[in-house]
C-alpha positions in Angstrom: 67.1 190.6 183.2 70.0 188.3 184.0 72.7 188.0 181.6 75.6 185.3 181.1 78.8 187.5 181.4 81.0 185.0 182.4 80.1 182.8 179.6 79.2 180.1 181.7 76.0 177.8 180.9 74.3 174.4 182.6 75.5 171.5 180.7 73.9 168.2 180.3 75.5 165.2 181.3 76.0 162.2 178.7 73.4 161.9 176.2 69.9 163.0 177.5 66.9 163.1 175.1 65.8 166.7 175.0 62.3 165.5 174.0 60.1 163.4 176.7 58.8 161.6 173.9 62.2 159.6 173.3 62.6 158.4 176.9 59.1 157.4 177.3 59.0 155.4 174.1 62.1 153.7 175.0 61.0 153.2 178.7 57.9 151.6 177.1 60.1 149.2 174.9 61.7 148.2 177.8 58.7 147.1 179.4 57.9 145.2 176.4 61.1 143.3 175.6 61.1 142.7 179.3 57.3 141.4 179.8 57.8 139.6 175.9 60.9 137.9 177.2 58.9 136.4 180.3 56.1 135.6 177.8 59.3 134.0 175.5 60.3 132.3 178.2 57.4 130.4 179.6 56.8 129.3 175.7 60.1 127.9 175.3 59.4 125.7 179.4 55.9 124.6 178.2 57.1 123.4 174.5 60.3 121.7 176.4 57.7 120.1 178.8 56.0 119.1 175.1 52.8 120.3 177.2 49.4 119.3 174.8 49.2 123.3 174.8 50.7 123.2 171.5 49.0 122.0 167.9 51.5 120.6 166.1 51.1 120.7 161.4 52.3 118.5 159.2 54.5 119.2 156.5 54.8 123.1 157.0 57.9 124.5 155.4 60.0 125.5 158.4 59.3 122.7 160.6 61.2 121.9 163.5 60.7 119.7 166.5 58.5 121.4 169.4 61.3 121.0 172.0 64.2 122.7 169.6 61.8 125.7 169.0 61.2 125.6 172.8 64.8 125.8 173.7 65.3 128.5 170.9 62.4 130.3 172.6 63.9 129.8 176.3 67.2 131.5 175.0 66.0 134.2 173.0 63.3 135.1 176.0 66.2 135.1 178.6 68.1 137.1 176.2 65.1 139.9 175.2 64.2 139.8 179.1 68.0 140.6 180.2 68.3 143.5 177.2 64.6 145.2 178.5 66.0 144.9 181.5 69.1 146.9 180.7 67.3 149.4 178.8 66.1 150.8 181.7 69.3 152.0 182.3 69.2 153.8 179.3 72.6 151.7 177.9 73.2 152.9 174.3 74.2 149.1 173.6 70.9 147.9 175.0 69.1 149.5 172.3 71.4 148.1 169.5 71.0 144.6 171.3 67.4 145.6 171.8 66.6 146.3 168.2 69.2 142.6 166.8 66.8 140.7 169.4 63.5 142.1 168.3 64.5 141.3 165.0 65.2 137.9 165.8 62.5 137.4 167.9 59.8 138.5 165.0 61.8 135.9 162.7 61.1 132.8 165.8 57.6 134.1 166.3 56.9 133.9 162.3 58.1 130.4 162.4 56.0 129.9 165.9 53.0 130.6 163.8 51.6 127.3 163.0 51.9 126.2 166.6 50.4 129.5 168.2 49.3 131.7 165.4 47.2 134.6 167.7 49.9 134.5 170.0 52.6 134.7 167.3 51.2 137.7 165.4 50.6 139.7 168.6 54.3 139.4 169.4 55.5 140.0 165.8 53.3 143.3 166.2 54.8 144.2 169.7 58.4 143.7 168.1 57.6 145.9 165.5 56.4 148.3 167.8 60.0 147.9 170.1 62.0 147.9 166.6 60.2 151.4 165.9 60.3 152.7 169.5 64.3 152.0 169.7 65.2 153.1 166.3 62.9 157.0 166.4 65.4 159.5 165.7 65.5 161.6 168.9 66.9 165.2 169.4 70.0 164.3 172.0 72.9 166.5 172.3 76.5 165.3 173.1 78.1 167.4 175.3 
């Protein structure tokens, strides 16, 4: 049996999740902020467009017009497709950014809901899901 005389040992690099868990969850909130940001994105073009896709209510509490919420949604998608994006390289600010835009993005989506209401409350659930998948307390070690 080897031993460690010289007191020598294998360090990590950086921070490195010790559990595959971590990574994959965060590698999988990647791809979702990334593919939700797309989805964001050609939301925001087809309510710009003011494309008949859309049913517009009357007098719901937050309304706005259908090409403001489409140019809030073309932003905040470029934005939540540009942070999944940078998650992949495992940025510790992507996550922050990743969890603020999340946030945002489930309060435009509860807005969005009398325009697309499946659509909406599948994307508030996969925010949630991104929120949770950035914020799980991992076992990393600082070295």
């Amino acid at each position: 049996m080897a031993s460690n005389v010289g007191g020598t040992r294998h360090h990590q690099a950086g921070w490195e999740a010790k559990s595959p868990w971590a990574t994959s969850w965060t590698a999988a909130a990647a791809v979702l902020m990334t593919f939700g940001g797309i989805m964001a994105i050609f939301q925001g073009i087809s309510a710009i467009a003011q494309d008949n896709v859309f049913v517009t209510t009357q007098n719901f509490t937050y309304e706005f017009s259908l090409t403001g919420w489409g140019w809030i949604h073309l932003i905040l998608g470029a934005l939540v497709t540009a942070a999944g994006i940078a998650l992949f390289t495992g940025a510790a600010w992507a996550r922050v950014v990743g969890i603020v835009l999340a946030g945002l993005s489930m309060v435009a989506n509860f807005v969005w809901l009398p325009h697309a209401p499946v659509w909406s409350v599948a994307l508030l659930i996969i925010d949630g899901f991104i929120i949770w998948a950035l914020c799980a307390p991992r076992r990393e070690s600082r070295v």
